[in-house]
C-alpha positions in Angstrom: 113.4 17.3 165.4 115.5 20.2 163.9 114.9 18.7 160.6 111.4 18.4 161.0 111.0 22.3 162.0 113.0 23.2 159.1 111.0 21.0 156.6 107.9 22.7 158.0 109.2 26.5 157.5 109.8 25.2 154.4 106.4 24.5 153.7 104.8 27.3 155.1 107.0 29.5 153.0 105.9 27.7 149.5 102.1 28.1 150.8 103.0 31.7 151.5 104.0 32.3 148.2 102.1 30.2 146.0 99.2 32.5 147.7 100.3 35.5 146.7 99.2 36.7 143.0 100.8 38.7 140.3 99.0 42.2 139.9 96.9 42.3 137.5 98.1 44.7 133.9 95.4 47.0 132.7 95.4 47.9 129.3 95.0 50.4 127.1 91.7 51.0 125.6 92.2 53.9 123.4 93.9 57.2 123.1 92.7 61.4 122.1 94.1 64.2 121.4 92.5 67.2 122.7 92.6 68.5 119.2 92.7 66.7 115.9 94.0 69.5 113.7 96.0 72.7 114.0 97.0 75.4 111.4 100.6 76.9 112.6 102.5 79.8 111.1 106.1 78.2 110.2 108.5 79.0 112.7 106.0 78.7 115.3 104.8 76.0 118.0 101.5 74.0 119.7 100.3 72.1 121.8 98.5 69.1 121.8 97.5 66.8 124.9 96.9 62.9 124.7 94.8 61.3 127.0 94.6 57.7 127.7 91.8 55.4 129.1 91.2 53.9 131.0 93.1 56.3 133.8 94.2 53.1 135.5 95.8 51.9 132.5 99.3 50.3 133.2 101.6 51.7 131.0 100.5 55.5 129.5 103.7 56.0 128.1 103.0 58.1 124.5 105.1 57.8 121.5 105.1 60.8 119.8 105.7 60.8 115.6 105.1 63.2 112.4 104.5 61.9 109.1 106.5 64.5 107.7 109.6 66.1 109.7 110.1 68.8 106.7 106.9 70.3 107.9 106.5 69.6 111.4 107.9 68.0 114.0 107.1 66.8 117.7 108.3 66.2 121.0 106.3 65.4 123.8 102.9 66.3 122.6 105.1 69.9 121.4 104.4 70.5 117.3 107.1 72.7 116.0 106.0 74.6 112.5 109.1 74.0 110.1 108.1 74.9 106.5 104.8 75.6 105.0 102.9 72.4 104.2 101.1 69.6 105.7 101.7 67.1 108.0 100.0 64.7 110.6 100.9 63.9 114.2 101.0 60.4 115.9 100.1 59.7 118.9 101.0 55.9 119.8 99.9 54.0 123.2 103.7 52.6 124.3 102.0 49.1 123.8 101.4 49.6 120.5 98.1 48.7 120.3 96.4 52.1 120.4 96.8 55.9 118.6 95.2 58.5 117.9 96.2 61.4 115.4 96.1 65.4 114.5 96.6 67.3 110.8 98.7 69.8 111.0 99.0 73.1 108.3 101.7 75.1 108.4 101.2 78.5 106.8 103.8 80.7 105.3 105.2 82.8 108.1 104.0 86.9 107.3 106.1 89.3 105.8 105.2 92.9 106.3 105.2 95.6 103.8 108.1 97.6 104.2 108.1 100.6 101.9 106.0 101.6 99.1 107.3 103.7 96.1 105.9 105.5 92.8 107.2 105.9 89.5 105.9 109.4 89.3 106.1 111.8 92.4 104.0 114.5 90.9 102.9 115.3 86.9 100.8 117.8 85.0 97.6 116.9 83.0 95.3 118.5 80.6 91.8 117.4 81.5 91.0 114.1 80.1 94.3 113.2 80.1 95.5 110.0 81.4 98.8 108.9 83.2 99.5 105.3 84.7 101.7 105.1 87.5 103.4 101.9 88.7 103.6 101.0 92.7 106.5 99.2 93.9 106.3 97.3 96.7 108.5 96.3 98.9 110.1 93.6 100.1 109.8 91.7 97.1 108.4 88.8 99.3 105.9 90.4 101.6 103.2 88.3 102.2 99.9 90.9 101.0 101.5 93.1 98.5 98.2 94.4 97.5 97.9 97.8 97.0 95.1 100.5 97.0 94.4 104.0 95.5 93.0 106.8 96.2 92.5 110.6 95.5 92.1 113.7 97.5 89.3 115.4 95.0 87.8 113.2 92.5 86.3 115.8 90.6 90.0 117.1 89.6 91.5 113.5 89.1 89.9 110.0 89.6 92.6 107.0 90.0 91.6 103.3 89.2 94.2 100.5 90.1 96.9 103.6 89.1 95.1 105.1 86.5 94.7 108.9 86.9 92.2 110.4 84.7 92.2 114.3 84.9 88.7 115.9 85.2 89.0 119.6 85.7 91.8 122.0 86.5 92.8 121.7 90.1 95.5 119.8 91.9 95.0 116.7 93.5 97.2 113.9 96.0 97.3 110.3 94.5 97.8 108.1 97.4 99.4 104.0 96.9 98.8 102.4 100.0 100.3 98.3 101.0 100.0 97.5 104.4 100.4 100.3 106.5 103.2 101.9 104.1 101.8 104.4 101.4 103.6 106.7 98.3 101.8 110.0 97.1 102.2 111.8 93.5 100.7 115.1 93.0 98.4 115.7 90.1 98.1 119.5 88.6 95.5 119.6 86.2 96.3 122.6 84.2 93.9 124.6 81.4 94.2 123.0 77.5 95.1 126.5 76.1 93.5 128.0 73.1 95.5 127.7 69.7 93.7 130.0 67.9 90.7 132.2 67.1 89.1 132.9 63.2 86.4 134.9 62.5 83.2 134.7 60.0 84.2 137.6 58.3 87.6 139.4 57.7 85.9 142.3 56.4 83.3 144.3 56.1 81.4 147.1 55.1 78.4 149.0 56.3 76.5 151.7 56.3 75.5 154.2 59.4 73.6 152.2 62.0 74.2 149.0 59.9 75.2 146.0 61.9 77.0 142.8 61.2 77.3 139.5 63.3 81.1 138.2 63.7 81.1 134.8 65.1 84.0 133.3 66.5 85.9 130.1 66.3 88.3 129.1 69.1 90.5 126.3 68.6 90.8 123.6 70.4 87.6 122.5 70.9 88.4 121.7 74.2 90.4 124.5 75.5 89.7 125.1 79.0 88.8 128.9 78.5 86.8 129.1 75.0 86.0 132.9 76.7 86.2 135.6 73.5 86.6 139.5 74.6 85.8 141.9 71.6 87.0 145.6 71.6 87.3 147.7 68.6 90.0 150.2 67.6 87.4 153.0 67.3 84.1 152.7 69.7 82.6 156.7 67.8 83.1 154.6 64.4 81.9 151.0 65.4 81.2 149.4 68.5 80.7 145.5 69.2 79.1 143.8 71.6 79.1 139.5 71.7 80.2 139.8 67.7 77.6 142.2 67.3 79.1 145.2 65.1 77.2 148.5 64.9 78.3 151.2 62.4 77.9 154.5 64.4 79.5 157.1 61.8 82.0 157.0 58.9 85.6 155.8 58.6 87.8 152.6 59.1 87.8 151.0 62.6 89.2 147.2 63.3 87.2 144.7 65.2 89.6 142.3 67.5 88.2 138.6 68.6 90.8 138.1 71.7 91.3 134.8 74.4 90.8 135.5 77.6 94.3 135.4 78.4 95.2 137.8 75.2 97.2 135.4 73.8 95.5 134.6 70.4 93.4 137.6 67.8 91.7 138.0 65.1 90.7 140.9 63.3 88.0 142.3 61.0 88.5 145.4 58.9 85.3 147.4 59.4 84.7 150.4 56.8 81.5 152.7 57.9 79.8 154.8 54.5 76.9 156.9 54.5 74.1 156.6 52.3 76.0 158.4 49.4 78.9 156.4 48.0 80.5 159.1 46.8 81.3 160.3 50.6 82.8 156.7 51.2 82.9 154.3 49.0 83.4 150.9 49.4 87.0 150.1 49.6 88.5 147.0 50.1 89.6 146.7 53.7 92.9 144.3 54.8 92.5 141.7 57.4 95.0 140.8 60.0 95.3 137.7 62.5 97.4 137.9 65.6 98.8 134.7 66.8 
């Protein structure tokens, strides 16, 4: 009888068993990312999320791998930036059987400006004069080393990519600017200076209430100041007035052509006669010029 019971346990065990079914393994369909390309500045890191379906699935284990570890690398769904460059991202079901991927660009990490610095710090021009100065930006590797220009007055000195033109006297700032880091050089514009000064005539001679027009030459021909001031030795003998000489009674008198700053002459020799020669004459009169 034992037997018999034991057999039967026996029995119902198997049944019990053999009823009883494996679960059933769910598979993966497919797998995103929540992105499917990033840009990265080197150095730096992202993020991207897989996501598996269905959500039942059995095993959503992820396999993570770059196609290029000298660019980028990953960890858990993490992209680390290493060097500028591009890479992609792998996203693998654990099966094997499903993936999904991301580009990655990794960008050059930024170097900022960190001083800017002329060649010239200030410099004197004659108007339509030129100078060129040089910007030197630094650090030699800074990302943007662009640089701009510009000029406190432009109607004393225009500057275009660092060449000053000078337009009238004055002084103006030059300013470099890269980044937020700038230079200045100080422009004078000073007066083109007159050289010298001839006249039409060296001499002359007229009679009472005669006149004669002097006309003046100033040299350069662009000096700033081309001004001519007249005086005569002798205003009761001759006067002048803009070159205009008028013989008031008789004698020797000297007309003088002067700059405006009295640095350059010239003379005529002005002898007044009346209307009898023999109460004159008509000499011959020396000229001087006054540098």
């Amino acid at each position: 009888m034992k037997r018999i019971c034991c057999t039967v346990n026996v029995l119902i065990g198997i049944l019990i068993i053999s009823c009883q079914k494996e679960p059933d393994t769910v598979a993966v369909e497919s797998v995103t990312l929540d992105i499917t390309s990033v840009t990265i500045t080197e150095g730096r890191t992202s993020k991207v999320v897989a996501m598996i379906s269905p959500e039942n699935a059995t095993n959503k284990k992820i396999l993570w791998t770059t196609s290029n570890s000298d660019v980028a690398t990953v960890s858990e769904g993490i992209i680390t930036a290493v060097a500028p460059g591009s890479a992609t991202i792998i996203a693998k079901s654990d099966d094997g059987g499903k993936k999904a991927s991301c580009s990655v660009t990794v960008k050059a990490a930024l170097i900022p400006v960190s001083g800017v610095t002329l060649d010239k710090t200030s410099t004197s021009l004659k108007a339509d004069e030129t100078v060129t100065l040089t910007a030197t930006v630094s650090p030699d590797d800074a990302t943007d080393k662009t640089v701009t220009w510009s000029t406190t007055d432009a109607t004393i000195a225009t500057v275009d990519d660092g060449v000053v033109t000078a337009k009238k006297v004055g002084t103006a700032t030059i300013t470099a600017k890269a980044g937020d880091k700038t230079a200045t050089c100080e422009i004078t514009v000073v007066p083109t200076p007159v050289t010298s000064i001839s006249l039409s005539q060296t001499s002359a001679s007229l009679k009472v209430d005669e006149t004669v027009t002097l006309t003046a030459t100033v040299s350069p021909d662009d000096a700033t100041d081309k001004t001519v001031i007249w005086n005569t030795s002798d205003n009761s003998i001759a006067s002048v007035s803009n070159g205009v000489v008028t013989a008031n009674r008789i004698g020797n008198v000297t007309i003088t052509a002067s700059s405006a700053d009295g640095t350059k002459k010239a003379t005529c020799s002005v002898k007044v006669y009346s209307e009898n020669p023999e109460s004159g004459g008509n000499e011959d009169i020396s000229i001087e010029d006054w540098d």
